[in-house]
C-alpha positions as CSV (number, residue, x, y, z in Angstrom):
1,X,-157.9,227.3,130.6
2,X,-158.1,224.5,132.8
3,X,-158.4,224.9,136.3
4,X,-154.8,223.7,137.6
5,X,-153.2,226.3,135.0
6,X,-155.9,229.1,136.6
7,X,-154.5,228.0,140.0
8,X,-150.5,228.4,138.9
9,X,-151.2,231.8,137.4
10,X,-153.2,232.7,140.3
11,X,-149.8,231.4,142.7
12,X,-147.5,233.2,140.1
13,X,-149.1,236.4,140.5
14,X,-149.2,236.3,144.3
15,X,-145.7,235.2,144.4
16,X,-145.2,238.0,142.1
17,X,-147.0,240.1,144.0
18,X,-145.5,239.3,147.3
19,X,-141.4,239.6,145.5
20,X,-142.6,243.4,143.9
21,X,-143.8,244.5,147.3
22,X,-140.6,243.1,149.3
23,X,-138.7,244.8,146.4
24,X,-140.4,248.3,146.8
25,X,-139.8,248.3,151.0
26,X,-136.0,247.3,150.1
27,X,-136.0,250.2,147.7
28,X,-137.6,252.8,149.9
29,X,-135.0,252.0,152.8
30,X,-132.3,252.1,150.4
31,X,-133.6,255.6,149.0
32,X,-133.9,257.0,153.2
33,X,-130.1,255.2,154.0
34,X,-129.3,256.7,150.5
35,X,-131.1,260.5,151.7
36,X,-129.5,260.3,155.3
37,X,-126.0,259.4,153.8
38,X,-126.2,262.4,151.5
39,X,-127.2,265.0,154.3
40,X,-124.3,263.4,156.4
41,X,-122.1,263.9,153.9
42,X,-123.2,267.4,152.7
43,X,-123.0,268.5,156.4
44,X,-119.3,267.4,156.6
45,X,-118.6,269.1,153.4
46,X,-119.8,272.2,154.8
47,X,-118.0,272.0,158.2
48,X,-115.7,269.9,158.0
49,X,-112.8,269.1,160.8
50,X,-113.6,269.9,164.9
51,X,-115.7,272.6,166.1
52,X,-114.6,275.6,167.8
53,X,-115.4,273.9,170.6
54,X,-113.9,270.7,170.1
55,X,-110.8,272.5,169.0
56,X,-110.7,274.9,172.5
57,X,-111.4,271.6,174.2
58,X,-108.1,269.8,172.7
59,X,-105.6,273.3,172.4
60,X,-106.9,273.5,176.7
61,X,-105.9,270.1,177.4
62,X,-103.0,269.9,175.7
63,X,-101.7,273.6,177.2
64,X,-102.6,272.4,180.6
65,X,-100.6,269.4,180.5
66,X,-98.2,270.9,179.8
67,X,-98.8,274.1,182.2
68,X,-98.4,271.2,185.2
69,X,-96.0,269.3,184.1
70,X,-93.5,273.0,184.1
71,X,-95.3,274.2,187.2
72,X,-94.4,270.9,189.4
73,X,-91.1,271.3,187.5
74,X,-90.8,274.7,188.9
75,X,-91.8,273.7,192.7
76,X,-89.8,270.8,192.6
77,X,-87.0,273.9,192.3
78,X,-88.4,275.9,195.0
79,X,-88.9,272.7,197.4
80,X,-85.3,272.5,197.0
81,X,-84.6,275.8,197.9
82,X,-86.2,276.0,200.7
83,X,-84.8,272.2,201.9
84,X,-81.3,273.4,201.2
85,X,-81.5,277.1,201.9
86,X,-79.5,278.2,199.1
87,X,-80.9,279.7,196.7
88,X,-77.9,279.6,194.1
89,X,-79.2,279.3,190.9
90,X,-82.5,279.1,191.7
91,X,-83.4,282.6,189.3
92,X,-81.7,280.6,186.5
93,X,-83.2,277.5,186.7
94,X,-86.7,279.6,187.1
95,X,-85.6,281.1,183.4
96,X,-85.2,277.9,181.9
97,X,-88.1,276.5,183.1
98,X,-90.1,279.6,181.5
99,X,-88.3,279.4,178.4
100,X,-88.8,275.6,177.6
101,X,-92.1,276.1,178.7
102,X,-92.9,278.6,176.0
103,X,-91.3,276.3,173.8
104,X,-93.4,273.5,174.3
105,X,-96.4,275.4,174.7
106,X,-95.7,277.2,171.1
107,X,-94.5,273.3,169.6
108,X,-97.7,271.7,170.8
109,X,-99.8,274.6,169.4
110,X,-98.6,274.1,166.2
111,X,-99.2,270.4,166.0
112,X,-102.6,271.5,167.2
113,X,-103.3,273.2,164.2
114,X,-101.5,270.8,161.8
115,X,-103.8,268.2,162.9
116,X,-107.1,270.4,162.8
117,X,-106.4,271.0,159.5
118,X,-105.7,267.5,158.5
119,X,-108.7,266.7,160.5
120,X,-110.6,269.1,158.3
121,X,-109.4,267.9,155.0
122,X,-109.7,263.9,155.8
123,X,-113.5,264.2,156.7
124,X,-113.9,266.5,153.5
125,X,-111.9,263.8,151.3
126,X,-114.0,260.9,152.5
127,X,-117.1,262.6,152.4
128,X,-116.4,263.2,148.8
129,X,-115.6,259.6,148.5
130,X,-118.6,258.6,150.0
131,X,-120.7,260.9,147.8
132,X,-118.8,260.2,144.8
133,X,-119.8,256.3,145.8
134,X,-123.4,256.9,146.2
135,X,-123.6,258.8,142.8
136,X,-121.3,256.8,141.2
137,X,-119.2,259.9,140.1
138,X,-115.2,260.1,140.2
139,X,-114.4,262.1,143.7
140,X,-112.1,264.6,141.8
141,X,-115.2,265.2,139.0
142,X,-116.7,265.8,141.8
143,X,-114.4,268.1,144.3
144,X,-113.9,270.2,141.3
145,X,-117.8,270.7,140.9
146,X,-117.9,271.2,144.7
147,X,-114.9,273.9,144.2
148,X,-112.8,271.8,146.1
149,X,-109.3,271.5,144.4
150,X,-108.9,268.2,143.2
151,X,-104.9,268.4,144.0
152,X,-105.5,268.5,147.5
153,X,-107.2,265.5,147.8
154,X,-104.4,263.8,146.5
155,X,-101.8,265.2,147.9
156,X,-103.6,263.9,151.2
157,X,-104.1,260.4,149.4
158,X,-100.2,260.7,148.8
159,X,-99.0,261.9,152.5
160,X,-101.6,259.8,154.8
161,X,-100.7,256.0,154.8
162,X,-103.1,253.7,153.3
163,X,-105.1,252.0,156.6
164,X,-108.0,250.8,154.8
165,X,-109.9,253.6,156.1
166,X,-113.8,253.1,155.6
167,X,-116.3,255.3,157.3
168,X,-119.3,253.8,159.3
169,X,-122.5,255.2,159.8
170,X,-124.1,254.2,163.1
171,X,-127.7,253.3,162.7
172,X,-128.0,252.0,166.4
173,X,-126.6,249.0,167.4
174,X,-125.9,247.6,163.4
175,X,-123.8,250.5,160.9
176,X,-123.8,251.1,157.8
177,X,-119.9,250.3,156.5
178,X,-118.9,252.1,153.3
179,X,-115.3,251.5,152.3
180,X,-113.8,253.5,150.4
Protein backbone atom coordinates (compact mmCIF):
# COMPACT_ATOMS: atom_id res chain seq x y z
CA UNK A 1 0.00 0.00 0.00
CA UNK A 2 1.31 3.27 -0.78
CA UNK A 3 1.50 5.81 1.66
CA UNK A 4 -1.36 8.36 0.45
CA UNK A 5 -3.84 5.28 0.51
CA UNK A 6 -2.35 4.43 4.27
CA UNK A 7 -3.17 8.04 5.09
CA UNK A 8 -7.03 7.90 3.52
CA UNK A 9 -7.69 4.73 5.42
CA UNK A 10 -6.16 6.10 8.38
CA UNK A 11 -8.72 9.56 7.88
CA UNK A 12 -11.56 7.03 6.97
CA UNK A 13 -11.36 5.25 10.12
CA UNK A 14 -11.11 8.28 12.33
CA UNK A 15 -13.93 9.80 10.52
CA UNK A 16 -15.55 6.63 11.13
CA UNK A 17 -14.58 6.54 14.34
CA UNK A 18 -15.63 10.02 15.28
CA UNK A 19 -19.55 9.37 13.26
CA UNK A 20 -19.91 5.80 15.45
CA UNK A 21 -19.12 7.61 18.71
CA UNK A 22 -21.50 10.77 17.86
CA UNK A 23 -23.95 7.91 16.84
CA UNK A 24 -23.69 5.98 20.20
CA UNK A 25 -24.20 9.46 22.50
CA UNK A 26 -27.32 10.23 20.10
CA UNK A 27 -28.52 6.72 20.95
CA UNK A 28 -27.93 6.77 24.62
CA UNK A 29 -29.95 10.12 24.99
CA UNK A 30 -32.58 8.74 22.85
CA UNK A 31 -32.73 5.45 25.01
CA UNK A 32 -32.87 8.00 28.62
CA UNK A 33 -35.74 10.50 26.64
CA UNK A 34 -37.12 7.05 25.52
CA UNK A 35 -36.82 5.57 29.61
CA UNK A 36 -38.17 8.92 31.04
CA UNK A 37 -41.08 9.05 28.44
CA UNK A 38 -42.13 5.61 29.45
CA UNK A 39 -42.10 6.16 33.36
CA UNK A 40 -44.16 9.36 32.54
CA UNK A 41 -46.41 7.69 30.81
CA UNK A 42 -46.77 4.53 33.02
CA UNK A 43 -47.27 7.02 36.00
CA UNK A 44 -50.24 8.62 34.25
CA UNK A 45 -51.59 5.27 33.38
CA UNK A 46 -51.68 4.44 36.85
CA UNK A 47 -53.20 7.70 38.25
CA UNK A 48 -54.53 9.25 35.86
CA UNK A 49 -56.82 12.61 36.09
CA UNK A 50 -56.31 15.35 39.28
CA UNK A 51 -55.32 14.38 42.67
CA UNK A 52 -57.47 14.35 45.63
CA UNK A 53 -55.98 17.30 46.23
CA UNK A 54 -56.25 19.01 43.08
CA UNK A 55 -59.78 17.88 42.86
CA UNK A 56 -60.68 19.42 46.71
CA UNK A 57 -58.81 22.43 45.49
CA UNK A 58 -61.15 22.98 42.30
CA UNK A 59 -64.81 21.45 44.00
CA UNK A 60 -63.56 24.47 47.04
CA UNK A 61 -63.19 27.13 44.67
CA UNK A 62 -65.85 26.54 42.56
CA UNK A 63 -68.41 26.07 45.89
CA UNK A 64 -67.09 29.30 47.27
CA UNK A 65 -67.83 31.27 44.36
CA UNK A 66 -70.57 30.53 44.36
CA UNK A 67 -71.22 30.57 48.41
CA UNK A 68 -70.36 34.65 47.88
CA UNK A 69 -71.98 35.31 45.07
CA UNK A 70 -75.60 33.95 47.11
CA UNK A 71 -74.41 35.37 50.40
CA UNK A 72 -73.90 39.15 48.99
CA UNK A 73 -77.11 38.23 47.13
CA UNK A 74 -78.72 37.54 50.47
CA UNK A 75 -77.27 40.87 52.24
CA UNK A 76 -78.06 42.86 49.36
CA UNK A 77 -81.77 41.65 50.74
CA UNK A 78 -81.24 42.42 54.23
CA UNK A 79 -79.54 45.96 53.45
CA UNK A 80 -82.81 46.58 51.97
CA UNK A 81 -84.62 45.64 54.78
CA UNK A 82 -83.19 47.50 56.99
CA UNK A 83 -82.98 50.80 54.47
CA UNK A 84 -86.72 50.45 53.89
CA UNK A 85 -87.89 48.94 57.20
CA UNK A 86 -90.20 46.59 55.83
CA UNK A 87 -89.53 43.56 55.93
CA UNK A 88 -92.30 42.22 53.43
CA UNK A 89 -91.09 39.43 51.68
CA UNK A 90 -87.93 39.43 52.95
CA UNK A 91 -88.47 35.43 54.47
CA UNK A 92 -89.39 34.64 50.79
CA UNK A 93 -86.79 36.10 49.03
CA UNK A 94 -84.33 34.44 51.87
CA UNK A 95 -86.00 30.92 50.53
CA UNK A 96 -85.26 31.55 47.07
CA UNK A 97 -81.98 32.56 47.57
CA UNK A 98 -81.31 29.07 49.59
CA UNK A 99 -83.03 27.16 47.07
CA UNK A 100 -81.10 28.47 43.84
CA UNK A 101 -78.19 28.27 45.86
CA UNK A 102 -78.53 24.49 46.38
CA UNK A 103 -79.20 24.39 42.86
CA UNK A 104 -76.13 25.87 41.67
CA UNK A 105 -74.05 24.37 44.17
CA UNK A 106 -75.49 20.64 43.26
CA UNK A 107 -75.16 21.83 39.06
CA UNK A 108 -71.56 22.96 39.54
CA UNK A 109 -70.72 19.74 41.47
CA UNK A 110 -71.79 17.70 38.90
CA UNK A 111 -69.81 19.42 36.09
CA UNK A 112 -67.06 19.00 38.66
CA UNK A 113 -67.04 15.48 38.39
CA UNK A 114 -67.90 15.21 34.65
CA UNK A 115 -64.74 16.92 34.02
CA UNK A 116 -62.54 14.92 36.58
CA UNK A 117 -63.51 12.09 34.83
CA UNK A 118 -62.86 13.33 31.41
CA UNK A 119 -59.75 14.64 32.87
CA UNK A 120 -58.89 11.19 33.94
CA UNK A 121 -59.63 9.46 30.77
CA UNK A 122 -57.80 12.16 28.27
CA UNK A 123 -54.39 11.77 30.14
CA UNK A 124 -54.96 7.86 30.15
CA UNK A 125 -55.86 8.06 26.20
CA UNK A 126 -52.82 10.11 25.37
CA UNK A 127 -50.54 8.34 27.49
CA UNK A 128 -51.56 5.33 25.58
CA UNK A 129 -50.89 7.16 22.47
CA UNK A 130 -47.71 8.17 23.53
CA UNK A 131 -46.74 4.69 24.58
CA UNK A 132 -48.29 3.08 21.63
CA UNK A 133 -45.82 5.73 19.65
CA UNK A 134 -42.73 4.89 21.32
CA UNK A 135 -43.32 1.14 20.85
CA UNK A 136 -44.76 1.47 17.70
CA UNK A 137 -47.89 -0.62 18.75
CA UNK A 138 -51.69 0.29 17.87
CA UNK A 139 -53.03 2.27 21.20
CA UNK A 140 -56.25 -0.13 21.24
CA UNK A 141 -53.62 -3.40 20.95
CA UNK A 142 -52.38 -1.85 23.57
CA UNK A 143 -55.35 -0.48 26.02
CA UNK A 144 -56.63 -3.92 25.74
CA UNK A 145 -53.27 -5.45 26.97
CA UNK A 146 -53.26 -2.71 29.60
CA UNK A 147 -57.07 -3.84 30.44
CA UNK A 148 -58.21 -0.68 29.40
CA UNK A 149 -61.38 -1.07 27.15
CA UNK A 150 -60.52 -0.18 23.86
CA UNK A 151 -64.26 1.37 23.27
CA UNK A 152 -63.60 4.01 25.63
CA UNK A 153 -60.99 5.40 24.03
CA UNK A 154 -62.88 5.93 21.20
CA UNK A 155 -65.86 7.00 22.32
CA UNK A 156 -63.64 9.86 23.80
CA UNK A 157 -61.82 10.28 20.26
CA UNK A 158 -65.58 10.54 18.97
CA UNK A 159 -67.07 13.18 21.69
CA UNK A 160 -63.84 15.50 22.26
CA UNK A 161 -63.26 17.79 19.16
CA UNK A 162 -60.15 17.28 17.20
CA UNK A 163 -57.58 20.37 18.50
CA UNK A 164 -54.52 18.84 17.31
CA UNK A 165 -53.78 17.93 20.75
CA UNK A 166 -49.97 16.87 21.26
CA UNK A 167 -48.50 16.39 24.63
CA UNK A 168 -45.12 18.10 25.57
CA UNK A 169 -42.65 16.98 27.83
CA UNK A 170 -40.65 19.85 29.53
CA UNK A 171 -37.04 19.15 29.68
CA UNK A 172 -36.19 22.76 30.91
CA UNK A 173 -36.31 25.54 28.86
CA UNK A 174 -36.56 23.25 25.29
CA UNK A 175 -39.63 20.14 25.41
CA UNK A 176 -39.93 17.32 23.91
CA UNK A 177 -43.21 17.62 21.46
CA UNK A 178 -44.98 14.28 20.64
CA UNK A 179 -48.03 14.66 18.50
CA UNK A 180 -50.27 12.46 18.51
Amino acid sequence: MSRASNQTAQDTDQERAAIDATNAQLLARQAGVGNTAIDGFQKILANPGFTQAQQAAITGATQGSLGSAFDALSQRATNRVARTNNSAGFSDTLDQLARTQGQQQAGAAQQNQIAFANNAQQQQSQALSGLSGLFGIDANLLSRTLGIPAQLLDARARVTPNTGSSLKLGFGPVGLNLGF
